[in-house]
Every structure is written in structure tokens, then in C-alpha cells.
C-alpha positions as CSV (number, residue, x, y, z in Angstrom):
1,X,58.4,48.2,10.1
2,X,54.6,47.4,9.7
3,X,52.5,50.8,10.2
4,X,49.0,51.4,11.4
5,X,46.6,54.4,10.4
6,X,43.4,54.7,13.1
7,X,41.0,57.3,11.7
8,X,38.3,58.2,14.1
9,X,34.8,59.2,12.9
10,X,31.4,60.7,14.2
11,X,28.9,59.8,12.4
12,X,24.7,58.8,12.1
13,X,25.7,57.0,8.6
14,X,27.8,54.5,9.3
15,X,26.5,52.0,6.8
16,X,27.5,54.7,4.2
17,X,30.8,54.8,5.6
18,X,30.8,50.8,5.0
19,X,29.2,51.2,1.8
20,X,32.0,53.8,0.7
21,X,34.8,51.4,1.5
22,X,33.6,48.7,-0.2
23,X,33.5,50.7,-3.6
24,X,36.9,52.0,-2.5
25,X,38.3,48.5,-2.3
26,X,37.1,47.7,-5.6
27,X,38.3,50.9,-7.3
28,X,41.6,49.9,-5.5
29,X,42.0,46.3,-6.4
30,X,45.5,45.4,-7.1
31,X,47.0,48.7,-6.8
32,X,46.2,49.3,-2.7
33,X,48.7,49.0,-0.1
34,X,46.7,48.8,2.5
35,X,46.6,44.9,4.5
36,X,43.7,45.0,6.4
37,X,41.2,47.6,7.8
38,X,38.8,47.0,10.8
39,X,35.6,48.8,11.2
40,X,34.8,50.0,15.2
41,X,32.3,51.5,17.1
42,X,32.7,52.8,20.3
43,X,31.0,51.3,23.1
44,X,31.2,54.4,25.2
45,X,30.7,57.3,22.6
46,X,27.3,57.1,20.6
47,X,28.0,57.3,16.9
48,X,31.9,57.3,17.2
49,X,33.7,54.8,15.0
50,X,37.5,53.9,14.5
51,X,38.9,52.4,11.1
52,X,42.1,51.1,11.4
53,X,44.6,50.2,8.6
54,X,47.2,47.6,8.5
55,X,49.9,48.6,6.1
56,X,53.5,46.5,5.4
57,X,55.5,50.1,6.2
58,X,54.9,53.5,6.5
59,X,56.3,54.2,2.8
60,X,53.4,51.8,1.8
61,X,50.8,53.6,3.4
62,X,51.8,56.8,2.0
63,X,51.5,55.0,-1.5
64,X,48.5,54.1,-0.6
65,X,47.7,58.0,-0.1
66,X,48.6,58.9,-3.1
67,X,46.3,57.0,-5.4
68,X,43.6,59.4,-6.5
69,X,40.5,57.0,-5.4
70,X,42.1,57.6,-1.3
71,X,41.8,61.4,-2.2
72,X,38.3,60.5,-3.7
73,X,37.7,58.4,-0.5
74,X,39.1,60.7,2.3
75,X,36.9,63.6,0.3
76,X,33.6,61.7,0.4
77,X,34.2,60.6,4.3
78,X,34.7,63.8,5.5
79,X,31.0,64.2,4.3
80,X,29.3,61.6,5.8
81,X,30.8,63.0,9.2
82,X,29.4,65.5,11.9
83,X,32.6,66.8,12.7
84,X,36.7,66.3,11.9
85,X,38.2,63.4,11.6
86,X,40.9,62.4,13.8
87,X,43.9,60.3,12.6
88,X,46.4,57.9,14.5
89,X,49.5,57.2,12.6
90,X,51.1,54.5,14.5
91,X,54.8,52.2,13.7
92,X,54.4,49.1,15.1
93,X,57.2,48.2,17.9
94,X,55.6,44.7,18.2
95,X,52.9,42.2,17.9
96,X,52.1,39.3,20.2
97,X,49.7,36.5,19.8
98,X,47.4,35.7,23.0
């Protein structure tokens, strides 16, 4: 069953925060799990953004977890942010196209 991860951020730095998953996706190459990840902001809620992570299963997202550059990563996030972030870890029951 595919799996999504939604991590939501506050933050004034949010081209850091893009900047930081680019060098995470190089450090990454060939060994992530991870599918796809789309970078929000909130309309409604200045400086509030939401990353979400396409992954093939759950299993593969925790694999993903465990690589020590997503322990790096998640580390150096938690910097760039003016408060906790909040994760969304979501199995996906189904997908339609519109």
C-alpha cells in the first residue's frame, strides 16, 4: 500500500529549506526510497509550508528513515524552523485521476 509523509513547517527561510533538500537528494541518490516530494505554502497561514512524500509502502519510508543523511536532514530542518514540526503519516486507500 503506497504511503504518504506531510511534514508541516513554519518558517521565514524557506529557500533554505529548498536548498537543504536538494543537497539531501543528492547525498541520497540511489539509495532513497522516497517517490516524490512536493513543496507547499499555505495560502492562509504566513510562513507555513507542507512537504509531502510519496513513498511505494510504509516499510519503504521507514527505510528511507533510517539512512543517516534523513537523520542529518530532519536535524538541520528542525533549525531552519520557528517552532515543531508537525508530521502526517498517511496509507493511501486510493487514488483517482480528475
Amino acid at each position: 500500500m503506497a504511503f504518504i509523509q506531510m511534514i508541516e513547517i513554519t518558517t521565514t527561510r524557506p529557500d533554505e529549506v529548498e536548498a537543504l533538500v536538494d543537497e539531501w537528494r543528492t547525498k541520497t541518490a540511489g539509495r532513497r526510497t522516497a517517490q516524490r516530494g512536493t513543496f507547499t505554502k499555505d495560502r492562509e497561514r504566513p510562513n507555513t509550508f507542507i512537504q509531502i512524500v510519496e513513498f511505494p509502502s510504509y516499510e519503504d519510508a521507514m527505510a528511507n528513515s533510517d539512512l543517516p543523511e534523513t537523520a542529518s536532514f530532519a536535524q538541520r530542518l528542525g533549525q531552519l524552523c520557528e517552532g515543531p514540526m508537525l508530521f502526517r503519516n498517511l496509507d493511501v486507500r486510493r487514488v483517482e485521476e480528475m
